[in-house]
Each structure stands twice: as structure tokens, then as C-alpha cells.
N, C-alpha and C positions, 0 to 999 in steps of 0.2 A: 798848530804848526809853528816852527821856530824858523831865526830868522836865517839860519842857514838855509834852509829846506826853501823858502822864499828865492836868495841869489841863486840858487840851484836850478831853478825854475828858469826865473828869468833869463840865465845865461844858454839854456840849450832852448830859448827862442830865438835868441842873438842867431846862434850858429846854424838854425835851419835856412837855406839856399830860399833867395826871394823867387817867387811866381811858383812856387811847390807848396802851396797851401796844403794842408792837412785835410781833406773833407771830413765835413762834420759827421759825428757818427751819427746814424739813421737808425731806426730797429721798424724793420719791415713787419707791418702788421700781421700779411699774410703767413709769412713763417716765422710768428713768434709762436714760441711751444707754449704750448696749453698745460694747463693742472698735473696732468698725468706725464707731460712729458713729450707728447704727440705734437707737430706742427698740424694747426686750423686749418680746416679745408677753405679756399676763397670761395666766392660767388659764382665763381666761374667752373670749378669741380662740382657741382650742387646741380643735377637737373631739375631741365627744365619746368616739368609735370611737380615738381617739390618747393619750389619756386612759389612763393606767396603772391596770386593775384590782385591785385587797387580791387576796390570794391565799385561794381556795375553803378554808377548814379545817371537816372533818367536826363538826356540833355534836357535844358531850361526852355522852355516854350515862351514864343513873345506874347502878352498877355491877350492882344488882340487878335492874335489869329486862333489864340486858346475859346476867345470869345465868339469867334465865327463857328469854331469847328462844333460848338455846345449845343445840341440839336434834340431836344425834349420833342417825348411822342406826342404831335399836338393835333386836333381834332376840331373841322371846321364848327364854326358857335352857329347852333341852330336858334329859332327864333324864339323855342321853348326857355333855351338856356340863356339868352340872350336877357329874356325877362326876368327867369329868374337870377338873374347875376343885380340886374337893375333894382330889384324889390327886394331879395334876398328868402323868396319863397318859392315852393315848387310848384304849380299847375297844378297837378294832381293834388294838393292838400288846398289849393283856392278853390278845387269841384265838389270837396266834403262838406256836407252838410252835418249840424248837429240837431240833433232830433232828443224832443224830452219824453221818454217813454211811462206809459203809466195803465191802470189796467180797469176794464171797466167788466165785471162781470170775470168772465173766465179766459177774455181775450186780452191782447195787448195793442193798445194804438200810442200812437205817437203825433206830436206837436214840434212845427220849427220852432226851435229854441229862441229864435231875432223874435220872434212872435210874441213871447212872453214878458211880461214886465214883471212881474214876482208871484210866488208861490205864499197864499195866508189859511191858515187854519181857519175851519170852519167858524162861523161867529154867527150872530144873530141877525137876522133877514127881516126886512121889512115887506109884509104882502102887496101886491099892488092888484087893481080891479083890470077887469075886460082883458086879458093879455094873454097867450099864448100856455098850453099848460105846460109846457118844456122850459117857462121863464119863474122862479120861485120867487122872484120879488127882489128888492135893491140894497144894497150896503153903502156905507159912506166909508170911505177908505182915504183918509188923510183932509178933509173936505170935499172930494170926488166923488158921486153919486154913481155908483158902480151897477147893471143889472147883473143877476146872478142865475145861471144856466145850470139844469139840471142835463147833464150831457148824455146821460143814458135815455130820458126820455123823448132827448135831441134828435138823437138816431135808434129810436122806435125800438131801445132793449131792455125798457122796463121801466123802473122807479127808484133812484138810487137811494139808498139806505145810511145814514151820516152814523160814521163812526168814529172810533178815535184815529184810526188810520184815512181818513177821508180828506180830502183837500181843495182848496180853491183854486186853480189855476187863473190868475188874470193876464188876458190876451188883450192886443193891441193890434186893428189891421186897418189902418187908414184912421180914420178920424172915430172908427166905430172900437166900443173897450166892453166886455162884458166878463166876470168872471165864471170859469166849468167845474163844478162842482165834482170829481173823480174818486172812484172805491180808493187808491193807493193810487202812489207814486211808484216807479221802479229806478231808470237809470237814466242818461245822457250819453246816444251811442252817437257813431259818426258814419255816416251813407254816403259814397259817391253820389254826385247826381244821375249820373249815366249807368247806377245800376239800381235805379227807383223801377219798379214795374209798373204797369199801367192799371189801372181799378180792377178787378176780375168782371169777366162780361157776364156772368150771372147779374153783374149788380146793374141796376137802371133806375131812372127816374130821381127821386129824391135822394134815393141810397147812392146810387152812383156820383150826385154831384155833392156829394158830402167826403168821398173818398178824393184823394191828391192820386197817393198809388199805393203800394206796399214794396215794404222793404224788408233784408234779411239780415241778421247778425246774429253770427257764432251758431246758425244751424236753428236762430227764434225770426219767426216772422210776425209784421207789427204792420196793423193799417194807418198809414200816413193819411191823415184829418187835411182840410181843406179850409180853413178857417174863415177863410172868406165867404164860404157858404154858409159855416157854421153860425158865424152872426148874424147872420141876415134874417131876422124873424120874418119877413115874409116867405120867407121857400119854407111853403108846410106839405 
């Protein structure tokens, strides 16, 4: 621009009439023409149903009433569960007993496991005079003078036979320890107490207080031994 074109300018500001301002030019969004040519539609030609809705957000809950409203399925505490909460065990698994089962002849009996103090292969026996013929004589087991029980002739089924499958069982019940000389071992099953049977009433007399009761597992029945009777050389 040269400096004519300048005076040029400024002189037809001079001469435009004061309070007739020129309003500034504007260019209206709404109809300004588009790419092709076309004036934009506004917001206001555009229905409604095409109209982009805010997106749905869940009002804010105040945290305490969120905390009242929080209502888990709860279930009165019975006295069963109340124990078990306390100890961290079920009833039902403090009613099991574990039982050592083992076989004497062609049956199977079984021994409370609390009962036992360890399982030693057979070893050499010392005879003893005047005694019982169901007692074969005594072991020393760590300096412990141990008697040693023939358990088949204990409970009047024979003479038991030592082999390499044969074992000592030593038992503990009060102050009295003796260990049972058994054909094999089998396994460690586990018995409710509440589903122990009572002796079979064929059994009587000596037989019958040698049995506790009999019990079942997996479809095998096993005579639970009484061991209290068991040591007691006088009950002949």
C-alpha cells in the first residue's frame, strides 16, 4: 500500500457523519454456506429424535445411606457354628474317630489310633513262666520292659503264625502298655462315633467284652477291639 492510498483512506473517515457508525461486519454461522455451496442447517432445523442425548450417569449416592441400604443374606449363628467359628473346626469332623485297621486270620479288626504308641516289627521275645498262654513273653523296647500279646489267641482264633508281614502293635490304656502281635496291617480309616454299631448279640461273655462295636467303610466291616479288656490278663 502506498502512501496515497493511505490519505485516501483516511480522508473518507473524516467525511463519514458522526453517531453513523458502520457496524462491524459479522458473518452469521448459521448461514454461512457450506463446501458445496449449501447454507448449514442450525440446531434448531435438526429434530428432535436426531439430536444426540448426554449420556444416562447414575446420581452419586451419599456413602452412608449406600452403607445402610447394603443388606447381605445373613443367617442366625447357631451354636454349632458359633463353635465352629471359635475353634475353626466342624463338629462333625471332632465326632470322627480314626481307627488302625489290621487283619487277624481272614477278618479285619480295628484299634483306636490315640491307643497306639508305635507299630515295631517283630523281634525277639523273651519267655516268661506261670502266665497266661495268650502272653508270649516280654521285649525291651528303648529300656521299657514291654509284655507281648498273641492277639489271635487273645480272642480264642488260634495261634498266630510270625511272618514277614506280621507286626507288633504297641498299645497304651492307662498306665497298663502291652504290645499285639497281628497277621498284617491294613489301613487308618475314619468312623463317625454315632455310626459305631453295638457288639452283635450272638457275642457274650468274654467275646462280647473284648468287642467295643463294629464299623463300616466303603461297603468292609471291621470289629472295633476294646482294649481295655484287651489288656487285662485277668478276663480269661
Amino acid at each position: 500500500m502506498d502512501l496515497a492510498e493511505i490519505r485516501k483512506k483516511a480522508r473518507s473517515r473524516k467525511e463519514q457523519p458522526p453517531g453513523d457508525p458502520s457496524p462491524p461486519l459479522r458473518r452469521d454461522v448459521r448461514s454461512a454456506p457450506s463446501i458445496q455451496g449449501a447454507p448449514e442447517k442450525s440446531t434448531a432445523d435438526i429434530p428432535l429424535e436426531h439430536i444426540p442425548k448426554p449420556l444416562d450417569r447414575p446420581a452419586a449416592m451419599d456413602p452412608l445411606e449406600a452403607l445402610f441400604r447394603f443388606r447381605p443374606e445373613m443367617e442366625l449363628a447357631t451354636e454349632e457354628s458359633y463353635l465352629q467359628g471359635l475353634t475353626g473346626r466342624d463338629s462333625q469332623e471332632e465326632d470322627l474317630r480314626q481307627w488302625l485297621t489290621f487283619t487277624l486270620g481272614s477278618e479285619e479288626y480295628a484299634l483306636d489310633i490315640g491307643q497306639i504308641r508305635e507299630i515295631i516289627k517283630p523281634r525277639e521275645i523273651t519267655d516268661l513262666p506261670r502266665v497266661p498262654d495268650f502272653i508270649l513273653g516280654i521285649i525291651s523296647l528303648r529300656g521299657v520292659i514291654i509284655p507281648v500279646f498273641d492277639l489271635k489267641r487273645r480272642l480264642k482264633l488260634g495261634t498266630a503264625e510270625i511272618t514277614s508281614a506280621s507286626r507288633i502293635i504297641v498299645c497304651q490304656y492307662g498306665e497298663k502298655s502291652a504290645g499285639l502281635v497281628v497277621d498284617s496291617l491294613n489301613q487308618v480309616v475314619r468312623l463317625p462315633a454315632q455310626g459305631i454299631e453295638p457288639p452283635p448279640a450272638v457275642l457274650s461273655g468274654l467275646d462280647r467284652d473284648m468287642v467295643e462295636g463294629v464299623g463300616r467303610d466303603q461297603g468292609r466291616m471291621m470289629i472295633l477291639l476294646d482294649l481295655a479288656n484287651v489288656l487285662n490278663a485277668e478276663l480269661i
